[in-house]
SEDO-949376 format. One record per residue (C-alpha): y, x, z; chain. Coordinates in nm, 4 decimals. Layout:
N
ATOM          y          x          z   mol
ATOM          Y          X          Z     A
...
//
This chain:
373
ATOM          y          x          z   mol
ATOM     0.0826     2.1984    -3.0263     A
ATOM    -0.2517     1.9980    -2.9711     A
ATOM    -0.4624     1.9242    -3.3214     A
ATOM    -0.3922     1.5693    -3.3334     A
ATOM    -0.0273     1.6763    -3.2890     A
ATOM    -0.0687     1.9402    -3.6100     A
ATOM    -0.2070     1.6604    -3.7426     A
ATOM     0.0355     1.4149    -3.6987     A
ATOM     0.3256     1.6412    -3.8337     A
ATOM     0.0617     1.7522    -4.1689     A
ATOM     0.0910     1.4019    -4.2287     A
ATOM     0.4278     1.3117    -4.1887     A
ATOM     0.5596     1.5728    -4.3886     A
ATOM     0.2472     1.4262    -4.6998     A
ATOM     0.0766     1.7560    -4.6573     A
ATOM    -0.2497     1.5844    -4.6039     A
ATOM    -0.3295     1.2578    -4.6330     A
ATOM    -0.5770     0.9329    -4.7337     A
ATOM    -0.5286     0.6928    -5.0175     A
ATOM    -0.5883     0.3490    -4.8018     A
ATOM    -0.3555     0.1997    -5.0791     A
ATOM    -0.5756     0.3120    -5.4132     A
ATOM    -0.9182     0.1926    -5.1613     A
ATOM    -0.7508    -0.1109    -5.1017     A
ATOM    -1.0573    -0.3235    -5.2600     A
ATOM    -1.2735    -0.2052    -4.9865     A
ATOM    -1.0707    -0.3114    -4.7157     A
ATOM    -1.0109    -0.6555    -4.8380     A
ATOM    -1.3797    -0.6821    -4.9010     A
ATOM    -1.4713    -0.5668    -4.5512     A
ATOM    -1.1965    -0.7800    -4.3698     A
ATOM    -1.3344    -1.1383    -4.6121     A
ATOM    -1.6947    -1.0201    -4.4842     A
ATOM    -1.5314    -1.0348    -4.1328     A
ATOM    -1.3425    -1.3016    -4.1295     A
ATOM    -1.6556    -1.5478    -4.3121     A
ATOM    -1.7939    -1.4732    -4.0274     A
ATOM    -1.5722    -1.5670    -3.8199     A
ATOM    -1.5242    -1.8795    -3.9691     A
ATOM    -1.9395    -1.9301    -3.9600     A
ATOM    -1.9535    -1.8592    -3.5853     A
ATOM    -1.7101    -2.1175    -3.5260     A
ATOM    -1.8035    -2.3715    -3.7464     A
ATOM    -2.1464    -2.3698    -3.5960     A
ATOM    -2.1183    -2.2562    -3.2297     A
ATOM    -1.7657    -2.4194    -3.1600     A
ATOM    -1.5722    -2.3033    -2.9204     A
ATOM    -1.6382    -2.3172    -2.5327     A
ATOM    -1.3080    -2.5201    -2.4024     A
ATOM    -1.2286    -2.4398    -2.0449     A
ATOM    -1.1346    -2.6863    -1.8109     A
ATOM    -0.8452    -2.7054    -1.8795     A
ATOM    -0.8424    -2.7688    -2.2228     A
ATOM    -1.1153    -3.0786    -2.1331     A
ATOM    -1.0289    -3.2341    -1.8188     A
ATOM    -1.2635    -3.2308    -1.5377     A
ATOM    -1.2645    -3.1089    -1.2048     A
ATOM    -1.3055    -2.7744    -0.9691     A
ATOM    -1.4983    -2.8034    -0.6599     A
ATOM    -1.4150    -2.4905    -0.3629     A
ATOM    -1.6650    -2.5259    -0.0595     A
ATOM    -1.5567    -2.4016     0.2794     A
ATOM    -1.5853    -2.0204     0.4135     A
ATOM    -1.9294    -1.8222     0.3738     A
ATOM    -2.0918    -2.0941     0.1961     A
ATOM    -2.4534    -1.9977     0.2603     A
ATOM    -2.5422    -2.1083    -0.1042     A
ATOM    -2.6167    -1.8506    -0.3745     A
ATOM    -2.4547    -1.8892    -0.6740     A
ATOM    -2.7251    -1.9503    -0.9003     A
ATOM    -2.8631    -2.2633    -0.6616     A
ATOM    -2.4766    -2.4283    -0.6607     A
ATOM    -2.4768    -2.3959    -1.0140     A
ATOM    -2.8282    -2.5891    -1.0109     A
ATOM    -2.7000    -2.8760    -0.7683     A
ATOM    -2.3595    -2.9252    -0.9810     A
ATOM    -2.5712    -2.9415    -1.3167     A
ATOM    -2.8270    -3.2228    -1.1550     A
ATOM    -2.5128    -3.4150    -0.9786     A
ATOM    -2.3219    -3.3999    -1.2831     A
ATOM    -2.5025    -3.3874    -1.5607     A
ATOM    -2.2842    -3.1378    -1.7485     A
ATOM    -2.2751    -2.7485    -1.7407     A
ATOM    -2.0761    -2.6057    -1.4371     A
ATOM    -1.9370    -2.2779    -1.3858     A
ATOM    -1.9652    -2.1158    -0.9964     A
ATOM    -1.7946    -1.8091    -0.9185     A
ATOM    -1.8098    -1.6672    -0.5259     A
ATOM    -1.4990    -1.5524    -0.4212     A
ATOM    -1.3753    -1.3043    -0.2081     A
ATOM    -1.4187    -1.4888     0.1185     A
ATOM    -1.7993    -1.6094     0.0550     A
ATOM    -1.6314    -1.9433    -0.0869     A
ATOM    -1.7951    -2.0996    -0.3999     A
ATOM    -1.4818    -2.2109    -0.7020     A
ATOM    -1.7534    -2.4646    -0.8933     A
ATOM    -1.5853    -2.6090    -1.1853     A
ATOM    -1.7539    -2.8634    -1.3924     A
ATOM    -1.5983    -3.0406    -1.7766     A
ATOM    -1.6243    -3.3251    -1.9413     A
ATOM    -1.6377    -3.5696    -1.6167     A
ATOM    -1.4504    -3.8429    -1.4954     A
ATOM    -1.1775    -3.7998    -1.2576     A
ATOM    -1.3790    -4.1450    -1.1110     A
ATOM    -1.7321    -3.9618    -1.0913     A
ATOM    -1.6138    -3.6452    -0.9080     A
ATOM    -1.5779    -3.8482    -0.5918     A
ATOM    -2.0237    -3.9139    -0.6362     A
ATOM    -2.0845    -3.5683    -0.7218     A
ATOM    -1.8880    -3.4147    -0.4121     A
ATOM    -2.0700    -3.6263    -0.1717     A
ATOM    -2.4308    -3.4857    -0.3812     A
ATOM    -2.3172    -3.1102    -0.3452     A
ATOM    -2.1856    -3.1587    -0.0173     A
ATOM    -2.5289    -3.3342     0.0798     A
ATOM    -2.6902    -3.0301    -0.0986     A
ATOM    -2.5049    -2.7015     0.0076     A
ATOM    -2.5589    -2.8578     0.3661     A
ATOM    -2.1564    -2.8884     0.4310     A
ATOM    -1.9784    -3.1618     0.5519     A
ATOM    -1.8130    -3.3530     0.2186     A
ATOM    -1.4203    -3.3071     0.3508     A
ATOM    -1.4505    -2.9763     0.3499     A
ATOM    -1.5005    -2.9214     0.0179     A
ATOM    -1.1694    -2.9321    -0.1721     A
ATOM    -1.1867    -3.0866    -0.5203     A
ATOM    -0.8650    -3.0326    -0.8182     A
ATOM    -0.9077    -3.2783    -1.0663     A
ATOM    -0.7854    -3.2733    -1.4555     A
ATOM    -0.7621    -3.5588    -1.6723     A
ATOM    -0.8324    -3.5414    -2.0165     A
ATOM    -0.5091    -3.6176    -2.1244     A
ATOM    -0.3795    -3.3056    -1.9607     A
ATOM    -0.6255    -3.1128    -2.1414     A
ATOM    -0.5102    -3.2255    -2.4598     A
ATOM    -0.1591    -3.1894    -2.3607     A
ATOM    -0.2069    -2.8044    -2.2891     A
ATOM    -0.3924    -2.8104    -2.6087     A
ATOM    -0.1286    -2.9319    -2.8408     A
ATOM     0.1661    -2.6914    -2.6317     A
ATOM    -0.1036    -2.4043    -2.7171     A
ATOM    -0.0910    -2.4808    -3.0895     A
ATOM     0.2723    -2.5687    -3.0942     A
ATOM     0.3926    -2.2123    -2.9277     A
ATOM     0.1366    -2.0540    -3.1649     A
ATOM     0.3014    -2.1878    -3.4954     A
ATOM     0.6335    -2.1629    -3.3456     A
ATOM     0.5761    -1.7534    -3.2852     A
ATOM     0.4279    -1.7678    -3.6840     A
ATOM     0.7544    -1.9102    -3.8312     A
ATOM     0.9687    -1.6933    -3.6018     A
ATOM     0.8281    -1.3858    -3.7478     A
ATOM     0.7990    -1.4880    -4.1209     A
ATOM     1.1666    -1.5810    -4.0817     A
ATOM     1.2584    -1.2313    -3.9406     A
ATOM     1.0348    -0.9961    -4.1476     A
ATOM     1.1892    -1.2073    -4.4465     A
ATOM     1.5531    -1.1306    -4.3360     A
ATOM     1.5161    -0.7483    -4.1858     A
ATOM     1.2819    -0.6224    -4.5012     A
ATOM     1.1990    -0.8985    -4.7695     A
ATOM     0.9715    -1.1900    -4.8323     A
ATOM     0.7044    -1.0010    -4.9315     A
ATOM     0.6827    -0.7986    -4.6352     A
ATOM     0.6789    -1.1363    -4.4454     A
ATOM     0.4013    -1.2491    -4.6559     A
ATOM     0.1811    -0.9479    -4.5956     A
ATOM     0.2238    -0.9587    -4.1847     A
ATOM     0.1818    -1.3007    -4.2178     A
ATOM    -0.1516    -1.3005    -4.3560     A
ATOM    -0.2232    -0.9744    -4.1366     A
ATOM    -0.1791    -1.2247    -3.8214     A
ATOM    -0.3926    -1.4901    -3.9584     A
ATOM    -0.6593    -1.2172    -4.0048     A
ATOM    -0.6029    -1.1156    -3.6431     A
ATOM    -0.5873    -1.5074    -3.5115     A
ATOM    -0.9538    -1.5499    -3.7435     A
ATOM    -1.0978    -1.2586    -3.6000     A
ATOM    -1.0289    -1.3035    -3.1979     A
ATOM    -1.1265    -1.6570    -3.2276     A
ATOM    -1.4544    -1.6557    -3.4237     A
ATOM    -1.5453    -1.3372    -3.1934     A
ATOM    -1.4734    -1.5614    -2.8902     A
ATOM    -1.7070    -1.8778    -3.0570     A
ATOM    -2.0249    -1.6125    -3.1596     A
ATOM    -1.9997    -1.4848    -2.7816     A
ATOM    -1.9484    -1.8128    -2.5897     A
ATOM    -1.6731    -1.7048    -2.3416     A
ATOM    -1.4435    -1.9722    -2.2099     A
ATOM    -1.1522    -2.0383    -2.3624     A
ATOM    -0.8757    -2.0904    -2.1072     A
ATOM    -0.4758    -2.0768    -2.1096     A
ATOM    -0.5260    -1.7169    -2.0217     A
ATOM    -0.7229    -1.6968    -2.3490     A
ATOM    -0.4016    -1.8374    -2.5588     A
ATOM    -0.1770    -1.5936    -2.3442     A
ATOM    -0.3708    -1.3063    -2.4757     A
ATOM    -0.3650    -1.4258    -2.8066     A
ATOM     0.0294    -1.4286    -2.8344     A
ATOM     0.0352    -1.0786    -2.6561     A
ATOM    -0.2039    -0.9130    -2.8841     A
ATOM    -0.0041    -1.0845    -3.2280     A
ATOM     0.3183    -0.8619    -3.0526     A
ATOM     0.1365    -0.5335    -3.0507     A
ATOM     0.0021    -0.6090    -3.4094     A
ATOM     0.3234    -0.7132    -3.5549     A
ATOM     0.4698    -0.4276    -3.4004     A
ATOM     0.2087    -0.1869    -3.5742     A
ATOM     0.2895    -0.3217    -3.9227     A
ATOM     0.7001    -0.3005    -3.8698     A
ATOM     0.6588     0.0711    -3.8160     A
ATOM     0.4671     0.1117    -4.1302     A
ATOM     0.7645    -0.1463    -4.2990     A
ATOM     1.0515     0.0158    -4.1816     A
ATOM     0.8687     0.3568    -4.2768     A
ATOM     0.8059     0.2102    -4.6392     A
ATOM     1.1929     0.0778    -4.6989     A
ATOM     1.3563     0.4181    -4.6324     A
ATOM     1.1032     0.5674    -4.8796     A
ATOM     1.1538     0.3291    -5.1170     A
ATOM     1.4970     0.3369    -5.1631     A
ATOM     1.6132     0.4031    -5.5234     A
ATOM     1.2440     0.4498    -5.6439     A
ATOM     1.3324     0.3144    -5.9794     A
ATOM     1.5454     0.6175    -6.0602     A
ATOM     1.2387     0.9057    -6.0577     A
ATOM     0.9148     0.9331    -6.2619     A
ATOM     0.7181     1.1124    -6.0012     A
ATOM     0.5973     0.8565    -5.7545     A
ATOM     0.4767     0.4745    -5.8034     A
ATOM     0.5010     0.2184    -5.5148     A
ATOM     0.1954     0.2598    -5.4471     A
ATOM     0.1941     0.6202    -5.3831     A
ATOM     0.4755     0.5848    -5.1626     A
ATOM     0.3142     0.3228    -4.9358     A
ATOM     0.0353     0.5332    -4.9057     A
ATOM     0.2567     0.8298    -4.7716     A
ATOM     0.4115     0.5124    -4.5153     A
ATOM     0.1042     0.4427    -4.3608     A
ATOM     0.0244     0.8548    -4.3131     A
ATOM     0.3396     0.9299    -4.1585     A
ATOM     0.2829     0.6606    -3.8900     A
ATOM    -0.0957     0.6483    -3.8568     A
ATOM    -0.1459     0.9209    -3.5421     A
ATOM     0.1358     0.6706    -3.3550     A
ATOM    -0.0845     0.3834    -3.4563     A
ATOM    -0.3680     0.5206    -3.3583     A
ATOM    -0.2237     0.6673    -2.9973     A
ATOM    -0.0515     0.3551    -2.9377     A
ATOM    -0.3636     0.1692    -2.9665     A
ATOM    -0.6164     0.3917    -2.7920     A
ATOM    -0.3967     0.3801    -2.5209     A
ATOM    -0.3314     0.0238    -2.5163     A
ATOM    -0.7082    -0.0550    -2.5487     A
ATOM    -0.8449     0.1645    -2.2595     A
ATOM    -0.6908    -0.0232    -1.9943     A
ATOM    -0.7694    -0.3468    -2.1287     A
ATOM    -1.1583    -0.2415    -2.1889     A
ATOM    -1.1516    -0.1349    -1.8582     A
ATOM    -1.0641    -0.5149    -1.7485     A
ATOM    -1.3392    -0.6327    -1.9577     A
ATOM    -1.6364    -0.4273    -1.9193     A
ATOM    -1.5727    -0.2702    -1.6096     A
ATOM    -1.4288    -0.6032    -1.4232     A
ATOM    -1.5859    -0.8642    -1.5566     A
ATOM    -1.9392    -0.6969    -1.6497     A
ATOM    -1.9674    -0.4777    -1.3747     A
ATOM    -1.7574    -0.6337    -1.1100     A
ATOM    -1.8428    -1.0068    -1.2674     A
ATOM    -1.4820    -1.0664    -1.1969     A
ATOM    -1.5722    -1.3815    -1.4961     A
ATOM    -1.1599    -1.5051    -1.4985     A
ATOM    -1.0736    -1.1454    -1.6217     A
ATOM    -1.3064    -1.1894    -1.9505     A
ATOM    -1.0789    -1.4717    -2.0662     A
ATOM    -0.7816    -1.3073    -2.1296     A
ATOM    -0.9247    -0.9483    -2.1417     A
ATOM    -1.1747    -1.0326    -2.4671     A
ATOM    -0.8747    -1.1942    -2.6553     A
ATOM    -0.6724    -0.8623    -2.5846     A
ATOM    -0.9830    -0.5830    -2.6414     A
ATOM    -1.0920    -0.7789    -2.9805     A
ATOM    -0.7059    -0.8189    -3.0810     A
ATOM    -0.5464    -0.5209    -3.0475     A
ATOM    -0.8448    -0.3580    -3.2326     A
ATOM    -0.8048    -0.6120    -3.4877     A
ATOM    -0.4171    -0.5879    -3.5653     A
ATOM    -0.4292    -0.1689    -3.5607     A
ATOM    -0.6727    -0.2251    -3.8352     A
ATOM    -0.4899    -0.5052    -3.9713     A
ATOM    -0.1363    -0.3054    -3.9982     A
ATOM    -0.3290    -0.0045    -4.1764     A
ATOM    -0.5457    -0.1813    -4.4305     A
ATOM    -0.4379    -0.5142    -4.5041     A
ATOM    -0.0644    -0.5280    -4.4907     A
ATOM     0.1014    -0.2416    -4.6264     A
ATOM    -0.1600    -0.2234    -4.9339     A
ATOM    -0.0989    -0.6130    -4.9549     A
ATOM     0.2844    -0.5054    -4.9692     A
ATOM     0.2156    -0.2685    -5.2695     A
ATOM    -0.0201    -0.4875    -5.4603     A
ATOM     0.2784    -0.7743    -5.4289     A
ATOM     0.5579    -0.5640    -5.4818     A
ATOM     0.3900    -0.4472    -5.8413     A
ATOM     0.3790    -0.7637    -5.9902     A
ATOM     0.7713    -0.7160    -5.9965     A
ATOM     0.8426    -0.5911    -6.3904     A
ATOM     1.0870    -0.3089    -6.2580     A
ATOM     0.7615    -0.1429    -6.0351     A
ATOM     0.5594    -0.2269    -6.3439     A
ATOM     0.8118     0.0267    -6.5924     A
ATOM     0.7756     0.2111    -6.3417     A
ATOM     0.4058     0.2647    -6.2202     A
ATOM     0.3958     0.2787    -6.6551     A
ATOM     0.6265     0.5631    -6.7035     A
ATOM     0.4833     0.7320    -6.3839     A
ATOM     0.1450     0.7286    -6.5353     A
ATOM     0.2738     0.8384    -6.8562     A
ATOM     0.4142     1.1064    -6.7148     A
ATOM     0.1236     1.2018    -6.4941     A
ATOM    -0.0793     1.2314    -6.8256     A
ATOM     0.1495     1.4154    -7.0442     A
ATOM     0.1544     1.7001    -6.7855     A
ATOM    -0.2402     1.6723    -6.7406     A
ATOM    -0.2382     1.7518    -7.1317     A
ATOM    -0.0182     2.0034    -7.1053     A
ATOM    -0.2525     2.1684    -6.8160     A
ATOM    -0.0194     2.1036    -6.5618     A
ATOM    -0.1130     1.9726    -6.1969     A
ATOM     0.0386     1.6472    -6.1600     A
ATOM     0.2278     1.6370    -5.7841     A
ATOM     0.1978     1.3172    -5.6073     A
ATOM     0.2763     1.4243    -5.3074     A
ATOM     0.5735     1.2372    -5.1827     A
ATOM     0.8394     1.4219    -4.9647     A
ATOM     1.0737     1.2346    -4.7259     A
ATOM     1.3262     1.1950    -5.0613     A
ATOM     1.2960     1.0317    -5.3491     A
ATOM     1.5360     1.2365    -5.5634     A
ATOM     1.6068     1.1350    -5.9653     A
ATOM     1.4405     1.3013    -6.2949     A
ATOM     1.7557     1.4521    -6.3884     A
ATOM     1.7627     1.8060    -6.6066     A
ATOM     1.8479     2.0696    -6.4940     A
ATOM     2.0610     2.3221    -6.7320     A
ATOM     2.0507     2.6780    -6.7339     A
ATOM     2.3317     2.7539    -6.4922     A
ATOM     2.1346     2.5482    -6.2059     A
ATOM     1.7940     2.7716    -6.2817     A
ATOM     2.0124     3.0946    -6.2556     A
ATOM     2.0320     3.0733    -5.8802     A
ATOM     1.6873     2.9456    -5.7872     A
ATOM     1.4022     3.2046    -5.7216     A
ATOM     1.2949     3.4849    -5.8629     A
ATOM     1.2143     3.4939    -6.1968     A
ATOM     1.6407     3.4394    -6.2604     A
ATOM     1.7359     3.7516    -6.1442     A
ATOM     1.7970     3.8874    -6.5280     A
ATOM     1.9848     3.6351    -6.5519     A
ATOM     2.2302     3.7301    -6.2984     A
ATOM     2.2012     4.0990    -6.3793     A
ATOM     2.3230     4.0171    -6.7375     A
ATOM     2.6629     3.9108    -6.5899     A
ATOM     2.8050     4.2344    -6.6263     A
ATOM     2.6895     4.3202    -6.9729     A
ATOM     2.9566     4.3838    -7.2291     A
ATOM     3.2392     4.4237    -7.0017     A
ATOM     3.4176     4.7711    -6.9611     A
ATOM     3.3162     4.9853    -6.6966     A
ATOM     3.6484     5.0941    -6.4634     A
ATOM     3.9256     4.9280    -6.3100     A
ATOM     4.1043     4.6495    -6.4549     A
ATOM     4.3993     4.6820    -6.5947     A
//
């Protein structure tokens, strides 16, 4: 068995393990830090809107355009008077696409670019989006987003309990924050492929925090009835017995998307790949880390206020400190059970291990040797 395999069975079984739950602090810290900003990048860069989001229109020249691209992006900018975007395509074409004008204006700034790219004016093919359109695909954006949010709260509330639902609920607005305020401080375009990747990459994180969930409710089952373990102590033990899958499912999920990113649209400068390959890269980062850090120890810190996890944390604490007196080891290691603090009499201890066995030697003491009669 590989190491990360050893590994991964250690801490299943809570042979080895790390408190995230008891460092919980640091993680919220760290993910507020993040997530201000977030929120600073977009409040003061904004957000590039694509096209399609704006209105405006997309201007493809004829065959082997002789044009570089950085001279038809200079000739859209002076007939427009708004930033364009030019991409060459695969068969020496130009795709310029220029928001923010009027559908009535595009028919003046085709005649300019055909005038300067030195091609006759009906060959070059112009798409034109209103701005009502934009909006349109704007509101359907937001609409399918909260639609996806309620869906989920409404199912994590019914398969586990609200407070599970409230913890991956603020877990995806963490993600959402994240992507998006990444996407303002580095300027990419925002485009429907943008909101596509968005949706996909609040599946994988949702689906990162269940495991941990479903983990946590077959550990937690009858908790009340032992003194050896909080709530706490058993989330921790949730998030260890799942964290090598999290962490393989991610890696694995991330290395073909960073390959789209940095590998197609740096090196390549394949540009329509970065829209939907940033959202995914920054996302599925974001809701692995999300899933380990913020939900589950959200999950405990709610589930504590509850007065029967309050007795209980209380008498497990007690308990932890009357065997610290007595100079025992206190064991908060947490197996797959949860059994119940019930005593044990004498009968039970003279079968197990073996400092017993003169106890079941002395079963034969003051009875008469021979046959029985």
């Amino acid at each position: 068995m590989s190491k990360l395999g050893t590994l991964g069975a250690r801490l299943h079984r809570g042979e080895v393990g790390y408190d995230f739950v008891k460092n919980r602090k640091i993680w919220y810290s760290i993910s507020i830090l993040i997530t201000i900003t977030a929120i600073v990048g977009l409040a003061v860069r904004g957000l590039n809107m694509g096209i399609d989001f704006q209105g405006g229109a997309v201007f493809t020249t004829p065959k082997k355009t002789v044009a570089s691209v950085s001279q038809a992006e200079t000739y859209a900018e002076e007939a427009s008077g708004h930033d364009a975007i030019v991409q060459k395509l695969g068969n020496g074409s130009l795709r310029i696409q220029i928001a923010g004008i009027d559908t009535e204006k595009s028919n003046q700034i085709k005649e300019e670019l055909a005038t300067d790219l030195k091609v006759d004016a009906e060959s070059i093919n112009a798409d034109l989006i209103g701005p009502s359109w934009g909006d349109q695909i704007a509101n359907k954006a937001w609409q399918g987003l909260g639609i996806f949010l309620v869906l989920v709260v409404i199912y994590l509330a019914i398969a586990f309990e609200w407070r599970m639902a409230i913890a991956a609920f603020v877990a995806l607005i963490h993600d959402i924050t994240i992507t998006v305020g990444i996407y303002a401080l580095v300027g990419f375009e925002v485009t429907p492929g943008t909101v596509i990747g968005l949706l996909t990459i609040l599946g994988y994180s949702l689906y990162d925090t269940v495991v941990v969930f479903d983990s946590l409710k077959e550990q937690t089952k009858d908790i009340t009835k032992q003194t050896r373990w909080t709530y706490s102590d058993v989330a921790n033990r949730s998030i260890n017995s799942t964290l090598v899958r999290s962490i393989n499912t991610t890696v694995v999920a991330l290395l073909p998307v960073g390959g789209l990113l940095f590998i197609g649209g740096g090196v390549l400068g394949a540009g329509m790949l970065n829209d939907i390959s940033l959202s995914l890269f920054v996302g599925l980062a974001a809701g692995a880390y999300s899933s380990i850090f913020i939900a589950t120890p959200l999950v405990a810190d709610l589930k504590e206020l509850e007065p029967q996890m309050k007795a209980l944390k209380k008498r497990v604490l007690a308990k932890r400190a009357q065997g610290a007196t007595a100079g025992e080891a206190p064991d908060t290691r947490v197996t797959d059970e949860v059994p119940a603090d019930e005593p044990e009499d004498d009968e039970a201890h003279a079968v197990v291990g073996p400092r017993n066995q003169p106890a079941a030697r002395s079963r034969g003491r003051g009875r008469p040797s021979g046959k029985r009669r």
